[in-house]
Each structure stands twice: as structure tokens, then as C-alpha cells.
N, C-alpha and C positions, 0 to 999 in steps of 0.2 A: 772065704777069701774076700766076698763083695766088704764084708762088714770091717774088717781088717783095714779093707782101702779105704773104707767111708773112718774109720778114723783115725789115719794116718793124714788125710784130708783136713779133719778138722785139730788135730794138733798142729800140722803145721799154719793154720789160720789164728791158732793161739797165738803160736809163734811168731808171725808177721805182724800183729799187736803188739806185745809184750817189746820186738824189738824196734817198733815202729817208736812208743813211747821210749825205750832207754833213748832212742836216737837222740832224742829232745836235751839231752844232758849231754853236754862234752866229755865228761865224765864216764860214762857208761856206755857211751857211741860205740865202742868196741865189741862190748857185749852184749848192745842189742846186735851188732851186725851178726855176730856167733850164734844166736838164739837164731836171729830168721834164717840165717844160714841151714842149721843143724834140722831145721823145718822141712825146708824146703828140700834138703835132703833126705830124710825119712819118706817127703812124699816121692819123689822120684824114684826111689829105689822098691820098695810097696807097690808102684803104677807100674812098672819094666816086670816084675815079680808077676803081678795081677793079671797080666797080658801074656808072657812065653809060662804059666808056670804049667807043669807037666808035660812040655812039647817036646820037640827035639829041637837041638842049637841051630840057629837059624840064621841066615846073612842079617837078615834086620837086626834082631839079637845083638848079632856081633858088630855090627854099624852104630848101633845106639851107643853099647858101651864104651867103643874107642871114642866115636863123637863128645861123650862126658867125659872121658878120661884124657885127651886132646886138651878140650875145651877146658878142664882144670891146668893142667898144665903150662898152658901160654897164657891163661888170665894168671897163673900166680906171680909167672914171671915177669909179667910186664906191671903187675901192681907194686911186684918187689923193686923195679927198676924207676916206676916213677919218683920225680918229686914229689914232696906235697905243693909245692909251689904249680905244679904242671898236671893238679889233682883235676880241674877241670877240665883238660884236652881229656885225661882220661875217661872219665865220666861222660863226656861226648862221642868219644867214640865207643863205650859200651854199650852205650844206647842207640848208637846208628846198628851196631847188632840185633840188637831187641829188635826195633821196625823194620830191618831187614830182613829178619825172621816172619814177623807177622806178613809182611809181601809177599815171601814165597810161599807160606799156608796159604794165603788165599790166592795163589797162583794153583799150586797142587790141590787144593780141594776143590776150585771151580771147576777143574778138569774132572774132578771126578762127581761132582754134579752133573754136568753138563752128560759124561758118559753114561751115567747111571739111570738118565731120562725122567731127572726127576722135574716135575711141575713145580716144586714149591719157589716160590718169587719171592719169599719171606725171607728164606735160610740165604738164599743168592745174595739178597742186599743186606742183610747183615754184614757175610761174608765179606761182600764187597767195599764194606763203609769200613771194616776192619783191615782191610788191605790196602784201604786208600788215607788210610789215617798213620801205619805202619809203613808207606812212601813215603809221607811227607815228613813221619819223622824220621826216618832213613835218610834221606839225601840233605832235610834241615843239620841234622846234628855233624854229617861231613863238611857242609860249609862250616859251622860253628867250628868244629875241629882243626878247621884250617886256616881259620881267622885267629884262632886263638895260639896256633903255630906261627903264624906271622906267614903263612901262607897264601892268604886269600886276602884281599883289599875289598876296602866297602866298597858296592856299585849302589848309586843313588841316581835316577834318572827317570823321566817319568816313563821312559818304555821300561823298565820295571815294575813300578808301578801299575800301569795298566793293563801288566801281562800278568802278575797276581791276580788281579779281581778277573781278569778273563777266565784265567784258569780253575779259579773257584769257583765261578759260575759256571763253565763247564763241566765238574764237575758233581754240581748237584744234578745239572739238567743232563747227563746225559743216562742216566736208572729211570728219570721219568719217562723220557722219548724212547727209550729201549722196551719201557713195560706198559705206552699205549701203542707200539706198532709204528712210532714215526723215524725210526730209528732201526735200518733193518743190519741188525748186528749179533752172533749168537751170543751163549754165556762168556766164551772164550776169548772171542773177538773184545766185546764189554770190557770184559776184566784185565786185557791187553790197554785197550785202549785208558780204562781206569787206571793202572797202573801208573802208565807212563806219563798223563797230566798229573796224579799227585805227586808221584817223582820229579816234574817239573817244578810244581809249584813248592815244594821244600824249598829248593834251592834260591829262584824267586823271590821266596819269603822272607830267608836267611840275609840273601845278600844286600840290602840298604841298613841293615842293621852294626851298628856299631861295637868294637872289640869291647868296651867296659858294658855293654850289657847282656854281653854272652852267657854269663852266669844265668840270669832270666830268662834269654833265649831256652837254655840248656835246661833249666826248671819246664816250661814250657811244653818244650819236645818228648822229657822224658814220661810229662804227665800225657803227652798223647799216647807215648808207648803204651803207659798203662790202660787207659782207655782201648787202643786194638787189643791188651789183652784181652780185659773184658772182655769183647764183644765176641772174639775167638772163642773164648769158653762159653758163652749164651749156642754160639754154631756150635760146640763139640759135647754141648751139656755137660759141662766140668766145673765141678764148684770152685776147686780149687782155682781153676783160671779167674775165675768170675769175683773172686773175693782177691786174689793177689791185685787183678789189673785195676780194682777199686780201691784198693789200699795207697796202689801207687798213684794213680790218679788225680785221688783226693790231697794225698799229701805235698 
């Protein structure tokens, strides 16, 4: 069954090439998106397989698959219901999912670090740069979303300004002062507090930036998604994570 997964894994890596290059062509954009699509599904359904296969039906089980079957659902309808003209609110807001996703893994797995007593400081700040890169592009791509709804108006001022680069700095420095002792706060505490500055600083980020360069914004944000994936899959030793969140990333 391992070896099954292991190349279900690597066809859909195929996959996310193959339709990475059709992308490149207006022409064929459609069926690279069904090739990585059709990937990406083979891998998910082989990984859900890999994990309950011979058990008995389990609420997880049954959470997963409403979760994807949900989750198809209202992404088909609201892709059938957009413009293309209103193609990039969409694309904004599917990617404030993605980093919203990546937040709450590293909310839920810092807990279970933290309970599991384990010493490693390596896997935490992974963890934790993964979960602070999936805030900021979380709460980034809702402003973007809302600018480009005509929602949200530019704020330019220097107290934003100065409350970004605070926040980034904060940031970095608060994994170093946590991991020499000057900073007395557990995993949990950390990973609260991480949280909620790179959540800040999305928004922050977002807001002196102007409605025609949202599209770049939105390139931007989504290439961070990709990068928490990465690094998620580095925490979960999944190739497949680790080659999609580079895919997207890079491109």
C-alpha cells in the first residue's frame, strides 16, 4: 500500500508540471488545469485510502470526506457564478483559504507538540514560520479581496508604515527570545502570539497598496501560500506537500 502511495505521489508531481507548462498557453490553460487537477486528485483519494484502509468507518473518515465533497461543491458554484472580469476577487479569496488552512495546522499541530513533550525546536520553528507565512497570507489576500470589491479603500499613512516594519520585526525576534529563555512563553503561548502579529501584519501590508496592483499583490500572497505549503510538508515529511508548495511558489 506504502509503494502505491509513493506513486500516486509522484504522478501527481508529474501532473503539476505538465499542467504548470500547458498554463503557459491560453490555449491549453484549461487542460493543464484538468491534468493537475485530476493529480491531485488521485493523490488524495490513495492518501485517505492509505490511512483508514482496513479499519472501521470512523468520524474522521466521515469528516474528511464531507469536508471534500463540501469543499467541491461550493468551489464549483461560485467558480461557475464568477465573472471572468471578477476572476481575480476569486483567486483572492481562494487563496485566503489556502493560508487560512496553513494557520490552523500550525495552530493544531503546535498543540500537539507542545502536548506530546517533545524537545525538538527545529520542527516548532518550521512549524511556526509555516503558520506565520499562511497569516499573513490569510488576512493579505482578504484585504486584496476587498479592495478589489470596492470594499476596502487604500490607507497610506506613516502609522502604517511603521506598524509593518514593527511587526516584522517582531516577528522574527520573537522564535529567538523564546529559544534563549528571554521570552518566558510556552509553544502555545508562541504560536498565539505568532499568529496574531502575522495576522496583523497581512493586513498592514495590504492596506497602502493600491487597487491596479492587486493582481501582483495577489501573485505575491499566493506565492506565499505556496511556500507554507512547503514548509508544512518539510513538518509532516510529505513529498507531495513539499513539491506542490514549490511548484506554486516558484511560479
Amino acid at each position: 500500500m506504502t509503494i502505491l502511495l509513493e506513486v500516486s505521489y509522484f504522478l501527481a508531481m508529474i501532473s503539476f508540471i505538465i499542467g504548470l507548462k500547458f498554463l503557459s498557453s491560453p490555449q491549453h490553460a484549461k487542460l493543464g488545469n484538468i491534468i493537475a487537477g485530476l493529480g491531485m486528485t488521485l493523490a488524495i483519494i490513495v492518501t485517505v485510502i492509505h490511512v483508514f484502509y482496513g479499519g472501521p468507518l470512523t468520524v474522521n473518515l466521515i469528516l474528511i470526506i464531507s469536508a471534500i465533497l463540501l469543499g467541491t461543491v461550493l468551489g464549483k458554484r461560485m467558480s461557475d457564478k464568477a465573472e471572468m472580469t471578477k476572476m481575480p476577487q476569486l483567486v483572492s479569496y481562494f487563496n485566503a483559504m489556502g493560508g487560512g488552512c496553513a494557520l490552523l495546522l500550525g495552530i493544531i499541530e503546535g498543540q500537539q507538540l507542545y502536548y506530546g513533550q517533545t524537545t525538538d525546536r527545529a520542527a516548532a520553528v518550521v512549524l511556526m514560520a509555516a503558520m506565520m507565512i499562511g497569516a499573513t497570507s490569510f488576512s493579505g489576500s482578504v484585504i486584496a479581496y476587498l479592495k478589489l470589491s470596492g470594499r476596502q479603500k487604500d490607507i497610506r499613512n506613516p502609522v502604517v508604515s511603521i506598524a509593518s516594519r514593527l511587526l516584522l520585526v517582531a516577528m522574527i525576534a520573537v522564535p529567538f527570545l523564546v529559544s534563549y529563555q528571554l521570552l518566558p512563553l510556552n509553544l502555545i503561548q508562541e504560536i498565539i502570539l505568532l499568529g496574531s502579529l502575522a495576522t496583523l501584519y497581512g493586513v498592514v501590508f495590504v492596506f497602502p497598496i493600491g487597487g491596479a496592483d492587486m493582481p501582483v499583490v495577489i501573485s505575491l500572497l499566493n506565492s506565499l501560500t505556496g511556500v507554507a505549503t512547503a514548509l508544512a510538508g518539510i513538518m509532516f515529511h510529505n513529498l507531495l506537500m513539499i513539491s506542490g508548495g514549490i511548484f506554486v511558489g516558484s511560479a
